[in-house]
TIBASE-204439 format. One record per residue: residue number from 0; x, y, z negated of N, C-alpha, C in turn. Coordinates in nm, 3 decimals. Example, Ala and Ser with C-alpha at 12.3 -4.5 7.8 and 13.67 -1.06 7.14 Angstrom:
residues 2
seq  n.east  n.north  n.up  ca.east  ca.north  ca.up  c.east  c.north  c.up
0  1.319  -0.569  -0.780  1.230  -0.450  -0.780  1.320  -0.330  -0.780
1  1.285  -0.225  -0.708  1.367  -0.106  -0.714  1.290  0.003  -0.787
***
This chain:
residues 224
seq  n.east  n.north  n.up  ca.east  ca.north  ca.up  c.east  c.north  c.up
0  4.369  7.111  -9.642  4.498  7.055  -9.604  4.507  6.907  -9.643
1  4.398  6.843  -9.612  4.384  6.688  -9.683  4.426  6.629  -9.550
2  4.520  6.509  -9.509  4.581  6.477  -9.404  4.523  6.322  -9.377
3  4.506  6.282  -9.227  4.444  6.155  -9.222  4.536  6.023  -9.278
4  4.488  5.939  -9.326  4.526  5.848  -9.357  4.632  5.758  -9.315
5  4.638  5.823  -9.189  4.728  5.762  -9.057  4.860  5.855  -9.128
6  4.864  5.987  -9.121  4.932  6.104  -9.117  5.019  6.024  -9.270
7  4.993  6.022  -9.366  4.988  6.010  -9.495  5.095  5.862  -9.523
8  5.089  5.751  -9.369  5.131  5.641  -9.394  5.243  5.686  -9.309
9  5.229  5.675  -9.171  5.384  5.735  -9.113  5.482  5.846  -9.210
10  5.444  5.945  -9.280  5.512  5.968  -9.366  5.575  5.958  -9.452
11  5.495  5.876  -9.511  5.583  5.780  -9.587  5.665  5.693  -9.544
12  5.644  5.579  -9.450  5.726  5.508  -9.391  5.840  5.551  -9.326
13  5.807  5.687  -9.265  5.964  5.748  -9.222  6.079  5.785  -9.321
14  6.027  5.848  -9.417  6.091  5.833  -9.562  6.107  5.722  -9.608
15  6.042  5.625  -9.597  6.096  5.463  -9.679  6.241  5.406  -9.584
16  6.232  5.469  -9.456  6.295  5.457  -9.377  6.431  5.490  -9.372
17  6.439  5.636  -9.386  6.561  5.707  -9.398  6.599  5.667  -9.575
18  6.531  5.658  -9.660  6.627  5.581  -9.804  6.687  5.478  -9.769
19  6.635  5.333  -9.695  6.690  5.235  -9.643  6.816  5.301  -9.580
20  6.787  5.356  -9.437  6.923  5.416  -9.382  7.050  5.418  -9.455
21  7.006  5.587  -9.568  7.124  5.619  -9.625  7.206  5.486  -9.706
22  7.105  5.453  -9.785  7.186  5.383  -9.876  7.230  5.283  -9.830
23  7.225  5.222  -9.716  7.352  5.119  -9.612  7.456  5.196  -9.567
24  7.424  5.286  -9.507  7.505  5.424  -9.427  7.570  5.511  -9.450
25  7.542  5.583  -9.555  7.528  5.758  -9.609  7.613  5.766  -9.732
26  7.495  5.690  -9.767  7.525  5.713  -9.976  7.643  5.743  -9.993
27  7.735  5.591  -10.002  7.857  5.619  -10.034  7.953  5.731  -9.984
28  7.938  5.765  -9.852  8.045  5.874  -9.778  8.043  6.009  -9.807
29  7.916  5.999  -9.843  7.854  6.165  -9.873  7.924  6.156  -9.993
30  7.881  6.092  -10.100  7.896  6.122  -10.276  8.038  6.104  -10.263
31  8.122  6.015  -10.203  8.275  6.044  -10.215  8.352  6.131  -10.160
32  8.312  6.218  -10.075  8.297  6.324  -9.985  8.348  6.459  -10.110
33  8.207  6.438  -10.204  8.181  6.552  -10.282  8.216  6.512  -10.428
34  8.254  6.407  -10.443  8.294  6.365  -10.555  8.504  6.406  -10.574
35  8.566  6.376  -10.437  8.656  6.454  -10.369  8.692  6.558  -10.379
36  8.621  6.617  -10.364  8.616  6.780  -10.375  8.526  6.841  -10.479
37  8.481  6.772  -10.599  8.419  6.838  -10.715  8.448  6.981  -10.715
38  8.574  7.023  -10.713  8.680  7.148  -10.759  8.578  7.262  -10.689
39  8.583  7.262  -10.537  8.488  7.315  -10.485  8.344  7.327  -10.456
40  8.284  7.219  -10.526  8.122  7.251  -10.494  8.068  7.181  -10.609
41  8.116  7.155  -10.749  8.040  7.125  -10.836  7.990  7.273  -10.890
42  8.084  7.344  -10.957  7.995  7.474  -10.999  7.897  7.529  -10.914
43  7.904  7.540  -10.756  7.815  7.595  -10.695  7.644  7.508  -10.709
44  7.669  7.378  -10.721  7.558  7.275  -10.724  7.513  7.273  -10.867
45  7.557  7.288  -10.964  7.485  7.297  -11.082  7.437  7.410  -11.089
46  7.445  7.535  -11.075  7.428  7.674  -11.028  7.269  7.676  -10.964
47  7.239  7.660  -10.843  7.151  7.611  -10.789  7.061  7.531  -10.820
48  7.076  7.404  -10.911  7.016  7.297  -10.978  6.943  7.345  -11.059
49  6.942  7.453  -11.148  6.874  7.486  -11.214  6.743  7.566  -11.190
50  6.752  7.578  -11.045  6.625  7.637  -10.962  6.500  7.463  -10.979
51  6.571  7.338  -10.980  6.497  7.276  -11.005  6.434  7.183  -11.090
52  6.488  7.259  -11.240  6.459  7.219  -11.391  6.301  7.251  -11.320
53  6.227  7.144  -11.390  6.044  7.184  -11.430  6.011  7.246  -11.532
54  6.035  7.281  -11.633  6.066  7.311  -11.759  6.003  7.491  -11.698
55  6.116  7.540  -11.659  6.060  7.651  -11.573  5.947  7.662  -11.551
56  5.883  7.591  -11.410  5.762  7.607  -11.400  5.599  7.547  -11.485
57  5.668  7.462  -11.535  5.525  7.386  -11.686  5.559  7.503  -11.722
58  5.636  7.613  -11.791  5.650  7.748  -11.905  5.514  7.831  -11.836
59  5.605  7.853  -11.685  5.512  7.917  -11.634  5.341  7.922  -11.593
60  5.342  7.794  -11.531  5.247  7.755  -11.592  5.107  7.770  -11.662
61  5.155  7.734  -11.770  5.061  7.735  -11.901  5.066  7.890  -11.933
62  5.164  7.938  -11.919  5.139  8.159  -11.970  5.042  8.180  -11.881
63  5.079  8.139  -11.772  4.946  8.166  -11.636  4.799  8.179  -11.653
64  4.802  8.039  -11.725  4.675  8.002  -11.699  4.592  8.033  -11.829
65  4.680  8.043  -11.960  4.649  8.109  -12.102  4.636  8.266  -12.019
66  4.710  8.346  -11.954  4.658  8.466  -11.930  4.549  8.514  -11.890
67  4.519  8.432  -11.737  4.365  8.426  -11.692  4.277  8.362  -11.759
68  4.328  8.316  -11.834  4.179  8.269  -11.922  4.145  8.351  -12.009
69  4.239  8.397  -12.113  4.175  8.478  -12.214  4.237  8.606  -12.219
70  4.294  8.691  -12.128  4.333  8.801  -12.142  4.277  8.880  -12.029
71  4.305  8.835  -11.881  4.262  8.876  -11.800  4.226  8.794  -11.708
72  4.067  8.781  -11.719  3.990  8.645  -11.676  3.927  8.651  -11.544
73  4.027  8.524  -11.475  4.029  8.521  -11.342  4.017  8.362  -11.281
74  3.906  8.344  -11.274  3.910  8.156  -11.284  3.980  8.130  -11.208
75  3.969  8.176  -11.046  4.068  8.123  -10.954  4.219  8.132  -10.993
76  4.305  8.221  -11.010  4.413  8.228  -11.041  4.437  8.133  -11.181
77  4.348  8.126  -11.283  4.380  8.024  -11.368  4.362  7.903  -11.317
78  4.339  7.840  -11.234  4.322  7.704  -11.192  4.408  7.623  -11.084
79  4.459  7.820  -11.027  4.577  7.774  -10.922  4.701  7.758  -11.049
80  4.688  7.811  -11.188  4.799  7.785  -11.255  4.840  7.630  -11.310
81  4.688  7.596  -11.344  4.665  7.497  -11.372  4.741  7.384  -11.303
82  4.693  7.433  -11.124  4.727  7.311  -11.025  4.904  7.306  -11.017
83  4.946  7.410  -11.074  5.088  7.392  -11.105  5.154  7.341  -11.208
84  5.051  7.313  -11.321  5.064  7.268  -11.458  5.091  7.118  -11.425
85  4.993  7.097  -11.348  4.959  6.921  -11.325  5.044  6.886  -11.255
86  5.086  6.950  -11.126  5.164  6.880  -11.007  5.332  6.864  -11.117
87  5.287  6.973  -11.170  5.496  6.932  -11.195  5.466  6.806  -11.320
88  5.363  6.789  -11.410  5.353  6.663  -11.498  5.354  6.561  -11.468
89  5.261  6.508  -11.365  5.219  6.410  -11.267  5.339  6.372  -11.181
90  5.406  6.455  -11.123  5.532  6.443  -11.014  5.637  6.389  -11.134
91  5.680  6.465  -11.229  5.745  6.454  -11.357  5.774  6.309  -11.391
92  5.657  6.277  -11.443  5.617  6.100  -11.466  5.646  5.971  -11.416
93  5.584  6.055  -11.279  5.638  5.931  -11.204  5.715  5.926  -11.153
94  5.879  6.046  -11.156  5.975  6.023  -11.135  6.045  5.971  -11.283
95  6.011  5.999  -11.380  6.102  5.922  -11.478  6.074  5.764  -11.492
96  5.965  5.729  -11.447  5.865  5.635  -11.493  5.955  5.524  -11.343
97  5.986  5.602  -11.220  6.046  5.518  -11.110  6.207  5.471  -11.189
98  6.295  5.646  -11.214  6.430  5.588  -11.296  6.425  5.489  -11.388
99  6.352  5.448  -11.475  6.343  5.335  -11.555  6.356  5.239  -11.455
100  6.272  5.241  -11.381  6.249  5.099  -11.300  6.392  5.089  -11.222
101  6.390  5.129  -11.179  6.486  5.148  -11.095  6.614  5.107  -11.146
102  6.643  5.208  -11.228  6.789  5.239  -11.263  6.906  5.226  -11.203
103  6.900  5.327  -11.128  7.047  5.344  -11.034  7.098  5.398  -11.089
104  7.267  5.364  -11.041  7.343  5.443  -11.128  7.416  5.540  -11.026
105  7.410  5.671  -11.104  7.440  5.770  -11.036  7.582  5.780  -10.977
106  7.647  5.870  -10.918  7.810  5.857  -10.789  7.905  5.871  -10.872
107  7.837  5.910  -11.052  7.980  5.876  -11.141  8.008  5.746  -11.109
108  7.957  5.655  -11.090  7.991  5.498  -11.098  8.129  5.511  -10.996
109  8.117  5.586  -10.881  8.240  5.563  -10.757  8.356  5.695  -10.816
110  8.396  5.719  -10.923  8.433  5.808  -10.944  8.576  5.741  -10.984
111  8.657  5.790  -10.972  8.795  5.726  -11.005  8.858  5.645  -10.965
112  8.790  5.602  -10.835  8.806  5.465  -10.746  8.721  5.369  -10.773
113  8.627  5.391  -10.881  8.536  5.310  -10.875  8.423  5.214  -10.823
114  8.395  5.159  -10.881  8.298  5.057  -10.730  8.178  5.014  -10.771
115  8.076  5.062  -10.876  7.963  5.079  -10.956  7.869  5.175  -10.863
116  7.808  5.067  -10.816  7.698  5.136  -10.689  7.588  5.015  -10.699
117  7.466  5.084  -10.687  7.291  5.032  -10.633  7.205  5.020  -10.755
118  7.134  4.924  -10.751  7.027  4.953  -10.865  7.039  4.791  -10.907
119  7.017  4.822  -11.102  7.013  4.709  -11.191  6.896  4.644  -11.128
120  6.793  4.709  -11.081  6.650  4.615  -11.110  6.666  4.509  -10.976
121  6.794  4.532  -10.886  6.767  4.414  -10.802  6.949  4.347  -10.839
122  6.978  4.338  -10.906  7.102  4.279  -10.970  7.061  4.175  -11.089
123  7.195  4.097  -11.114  7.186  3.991  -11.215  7.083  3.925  -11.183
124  7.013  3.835  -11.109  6.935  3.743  -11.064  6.973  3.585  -11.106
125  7.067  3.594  -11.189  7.108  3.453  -11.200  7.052  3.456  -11.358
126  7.023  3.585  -11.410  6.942  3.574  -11.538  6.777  3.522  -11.538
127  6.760  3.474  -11.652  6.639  3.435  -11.659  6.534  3.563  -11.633
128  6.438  3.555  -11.631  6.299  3.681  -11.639  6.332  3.786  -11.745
129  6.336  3.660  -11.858  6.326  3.763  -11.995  6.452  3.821  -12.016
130  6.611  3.689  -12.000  6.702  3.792  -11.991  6.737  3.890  -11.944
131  6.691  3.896  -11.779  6.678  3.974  -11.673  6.678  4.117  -11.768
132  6.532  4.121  -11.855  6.433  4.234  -11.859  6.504  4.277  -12.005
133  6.556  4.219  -12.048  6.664  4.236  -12.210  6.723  4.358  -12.169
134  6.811  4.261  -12.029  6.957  4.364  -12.026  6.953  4.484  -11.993
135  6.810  4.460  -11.880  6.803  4.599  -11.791  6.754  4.741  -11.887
136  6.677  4.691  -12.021  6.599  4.783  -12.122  6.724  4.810  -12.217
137  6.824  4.716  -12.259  6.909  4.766  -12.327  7.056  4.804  -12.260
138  7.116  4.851  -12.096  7.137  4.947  -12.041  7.130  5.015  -12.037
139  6.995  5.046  -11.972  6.907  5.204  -11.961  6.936  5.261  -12.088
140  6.888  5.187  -12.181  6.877  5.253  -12.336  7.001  5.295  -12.347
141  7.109  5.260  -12.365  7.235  5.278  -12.364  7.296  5.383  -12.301
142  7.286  5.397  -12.190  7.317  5.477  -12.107  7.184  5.555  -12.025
143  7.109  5.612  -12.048  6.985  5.688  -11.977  7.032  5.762  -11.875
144  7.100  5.846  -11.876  7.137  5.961  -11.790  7.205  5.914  -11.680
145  7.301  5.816  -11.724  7.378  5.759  -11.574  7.317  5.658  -11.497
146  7.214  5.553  -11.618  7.164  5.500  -11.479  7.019  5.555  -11.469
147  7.008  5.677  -11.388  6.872  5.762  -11.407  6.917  5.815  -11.237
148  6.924  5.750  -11.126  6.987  5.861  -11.036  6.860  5.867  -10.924
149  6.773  5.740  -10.909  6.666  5.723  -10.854  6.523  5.743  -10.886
150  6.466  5.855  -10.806  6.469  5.942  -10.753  6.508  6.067  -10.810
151  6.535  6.136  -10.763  6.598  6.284  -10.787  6.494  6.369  -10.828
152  6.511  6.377  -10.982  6.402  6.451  -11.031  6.392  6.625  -11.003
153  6.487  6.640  -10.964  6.490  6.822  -10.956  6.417  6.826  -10.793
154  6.516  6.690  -10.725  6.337  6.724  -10.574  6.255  6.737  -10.582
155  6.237  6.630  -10.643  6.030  6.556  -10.711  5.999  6.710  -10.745
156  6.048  6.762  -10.825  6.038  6.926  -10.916  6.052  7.018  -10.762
157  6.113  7.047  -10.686  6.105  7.112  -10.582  6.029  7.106  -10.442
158  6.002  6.998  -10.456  5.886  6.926  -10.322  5.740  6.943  -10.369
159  5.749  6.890  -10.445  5.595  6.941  -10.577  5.573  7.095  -10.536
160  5.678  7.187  -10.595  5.702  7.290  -10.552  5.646  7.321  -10.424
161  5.697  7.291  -10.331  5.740  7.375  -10.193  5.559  7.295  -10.127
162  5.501  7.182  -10.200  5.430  7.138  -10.095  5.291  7.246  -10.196
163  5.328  7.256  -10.321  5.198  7.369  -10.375  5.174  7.526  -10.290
164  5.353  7.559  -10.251  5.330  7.707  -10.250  5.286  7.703  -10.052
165  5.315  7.596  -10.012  5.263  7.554  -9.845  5.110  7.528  -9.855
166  5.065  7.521  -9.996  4.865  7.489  -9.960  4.852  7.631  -10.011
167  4.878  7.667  -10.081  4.854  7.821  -10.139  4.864  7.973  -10.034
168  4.992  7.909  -10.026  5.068  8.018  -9.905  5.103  7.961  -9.781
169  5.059  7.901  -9.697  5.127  7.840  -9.525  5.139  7.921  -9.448
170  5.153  8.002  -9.485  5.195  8.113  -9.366  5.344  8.133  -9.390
171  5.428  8.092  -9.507  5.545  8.130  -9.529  5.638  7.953  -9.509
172  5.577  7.875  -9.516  5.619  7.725  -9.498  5.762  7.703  -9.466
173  5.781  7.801  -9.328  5.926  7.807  -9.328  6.038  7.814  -9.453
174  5.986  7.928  -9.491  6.040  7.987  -9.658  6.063  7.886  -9.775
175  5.938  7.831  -9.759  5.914  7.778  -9.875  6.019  7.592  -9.863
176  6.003  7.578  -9.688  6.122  7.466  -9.712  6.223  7.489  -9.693
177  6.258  7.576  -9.639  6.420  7.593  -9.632  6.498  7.625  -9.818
178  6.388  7.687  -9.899  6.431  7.693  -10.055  6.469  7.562  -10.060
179  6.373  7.473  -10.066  6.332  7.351  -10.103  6.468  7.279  -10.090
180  6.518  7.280  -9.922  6.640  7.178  -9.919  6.745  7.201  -9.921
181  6.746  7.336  -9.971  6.889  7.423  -9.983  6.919  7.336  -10.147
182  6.818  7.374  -10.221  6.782  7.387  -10.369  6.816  7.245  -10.410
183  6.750  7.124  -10.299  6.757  6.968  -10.377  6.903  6.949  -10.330
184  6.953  6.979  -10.211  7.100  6.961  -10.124  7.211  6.952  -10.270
185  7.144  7.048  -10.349  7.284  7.098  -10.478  7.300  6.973  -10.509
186  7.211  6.858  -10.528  7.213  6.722  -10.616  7.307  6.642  -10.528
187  7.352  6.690  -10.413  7.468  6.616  -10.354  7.622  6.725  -10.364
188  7.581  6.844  -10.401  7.708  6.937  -10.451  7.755  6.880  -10.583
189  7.675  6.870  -10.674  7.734  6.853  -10.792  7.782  6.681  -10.812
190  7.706  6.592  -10.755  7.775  6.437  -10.697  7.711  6.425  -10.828
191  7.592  6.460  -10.895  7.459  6.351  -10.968  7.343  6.309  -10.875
192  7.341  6.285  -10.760  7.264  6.197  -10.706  7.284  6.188  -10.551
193  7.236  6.079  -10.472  7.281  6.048  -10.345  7.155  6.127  -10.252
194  7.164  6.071  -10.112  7.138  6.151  -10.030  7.004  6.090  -10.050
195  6.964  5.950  -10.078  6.869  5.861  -10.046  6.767  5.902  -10.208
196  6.849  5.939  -10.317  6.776  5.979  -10.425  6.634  6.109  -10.391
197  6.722  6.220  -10.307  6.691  6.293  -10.237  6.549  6.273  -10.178
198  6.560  6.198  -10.103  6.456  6.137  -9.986  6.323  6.074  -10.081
199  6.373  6.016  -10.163  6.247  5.938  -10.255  6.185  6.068  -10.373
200  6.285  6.149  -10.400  6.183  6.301  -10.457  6.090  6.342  -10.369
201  6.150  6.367  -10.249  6.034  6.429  -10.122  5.923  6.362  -10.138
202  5.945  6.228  -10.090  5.848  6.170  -10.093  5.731  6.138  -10.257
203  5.825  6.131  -10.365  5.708  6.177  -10.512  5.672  6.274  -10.498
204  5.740  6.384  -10.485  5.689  6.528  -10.490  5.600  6.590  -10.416
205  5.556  6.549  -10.282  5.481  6.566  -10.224  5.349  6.521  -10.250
206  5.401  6.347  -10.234  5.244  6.267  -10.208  5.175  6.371  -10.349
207  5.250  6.324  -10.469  5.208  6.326  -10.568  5.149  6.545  -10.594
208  5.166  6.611  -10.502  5.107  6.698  -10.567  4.993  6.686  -10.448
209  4.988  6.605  -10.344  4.842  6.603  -10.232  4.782  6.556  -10.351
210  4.794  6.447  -10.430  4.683  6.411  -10.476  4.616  6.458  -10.577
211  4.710  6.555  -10.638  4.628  6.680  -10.722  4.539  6.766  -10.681
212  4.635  6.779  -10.565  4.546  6.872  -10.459  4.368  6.846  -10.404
213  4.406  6.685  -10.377  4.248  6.701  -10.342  4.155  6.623  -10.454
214  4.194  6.640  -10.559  4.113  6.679  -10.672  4.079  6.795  -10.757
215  4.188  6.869  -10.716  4.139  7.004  -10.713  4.115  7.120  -10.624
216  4.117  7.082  -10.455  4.092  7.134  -10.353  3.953  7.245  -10.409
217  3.842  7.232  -10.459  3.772  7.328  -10.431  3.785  7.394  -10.565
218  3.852  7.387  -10.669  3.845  7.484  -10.737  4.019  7.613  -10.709
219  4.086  7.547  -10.659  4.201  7.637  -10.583  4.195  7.751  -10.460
220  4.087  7.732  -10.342  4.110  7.775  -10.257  4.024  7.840  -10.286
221  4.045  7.991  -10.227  3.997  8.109  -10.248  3.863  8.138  -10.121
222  3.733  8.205  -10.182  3.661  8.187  -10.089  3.600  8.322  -10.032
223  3.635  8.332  -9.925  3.583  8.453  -9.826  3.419  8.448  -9.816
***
């Protein structure tokens, strides 16, 4: 399931595409939409959200792959555990590793009539380099969680997901995405992240478990 190079760039670009979109377009209407109506679809969206803690699957994981190894020893199945160990670390990373950079602040900012929308790292430009890089580290620090909204780590955690159990299992693909965008959708129920946060998990969560994938392509796939 290794995709041509061609395949790999339009994909991405259609996704670089639709984040641009929303966040001229979308962002705001959606999150005030649901920020509006918290009453009704925050409990249901945190509810759901927790299908895309990683925490879950790293647990799982590692019991997996500690089982087939030394209890009931099964290389293949320990290595497909493995490839689940890595994709959610790797995906993990470089979604916290983007929120730093980034630092958007999540649809609390529009909350109360508020008007605290986009990302620090392309704001305050009238600061020097170093001040620039002061403020933006002692923000974040300050506040982590709110300005943490880019990319949507429970996607990254569910796309990772949905693109492991589509090389494992593709015969169920349907299944496995319709979980997927039911599951990340909650991050616009509960109004902690936008539509465009969304779009940039897909896109970590994916690339980032292909490229586990085809480093571990021949010890995963099962051989007839």
């Amino acid at each position: 399931m290794i995709f041509s190079k061609k395949t790999y760039i339009v994909y991405t670009l259609s996704l670089l595409s639709a984040i641009l979109f929303s966040y001229f377009f979308l962002d705001r209407t959606i999150a005030l939409y649901f920020i509006h109506n918290r009453e009704t679809y925050e409990a249901l969206g945190d509810f759901i959200s927790m299908f895309g803690e990683s925490h879950w699957y790293i647990g799982s994981a590692i019991l997996g792959s500690v089982f087939f190894k030394y209890i009931k020893q099964n290389t293949l199945y320990k290595e497909r555990f493995l490839f689940l160990l890595y994709v959610n670390i790797f995906s993990g990373l470089i979604s916290l590793f983007s929120k730093f950079i980034f630092a958007r602040i999540r649809p609390w900012g529009l909350r109360d009539d508020g008007d605290a929308y986009g990302f620090l790292l392309f704001q305050n430009f009238d600061m020097g380099i170093v001040e620039k890089f002061k403020f933006h580290l002692l923000t974040v620090a300050e506040a982590p969680t709110t300005y943490s909204s880019f990319p949507s780590g429970h996607t990254t955690t569910l796309f990772a997901l949905f693109t492991y159990f589509v090389i494992l299992f593709p015969k169920y693909i349907y299944l496995w995405l319709t979980l997927a965008v039911v599951c990340a959708s909650a991050r616009l129920l509960d109004s902690d992240h936008f539509l465009s946060d969304i779009f940039a998990g897909i896109i970590i969560g994916t690339l980032s478990t292909m490229f586990i994938y085809s480093k571990m392509k021949d010890k995963i796939e099962k051989v007839y």
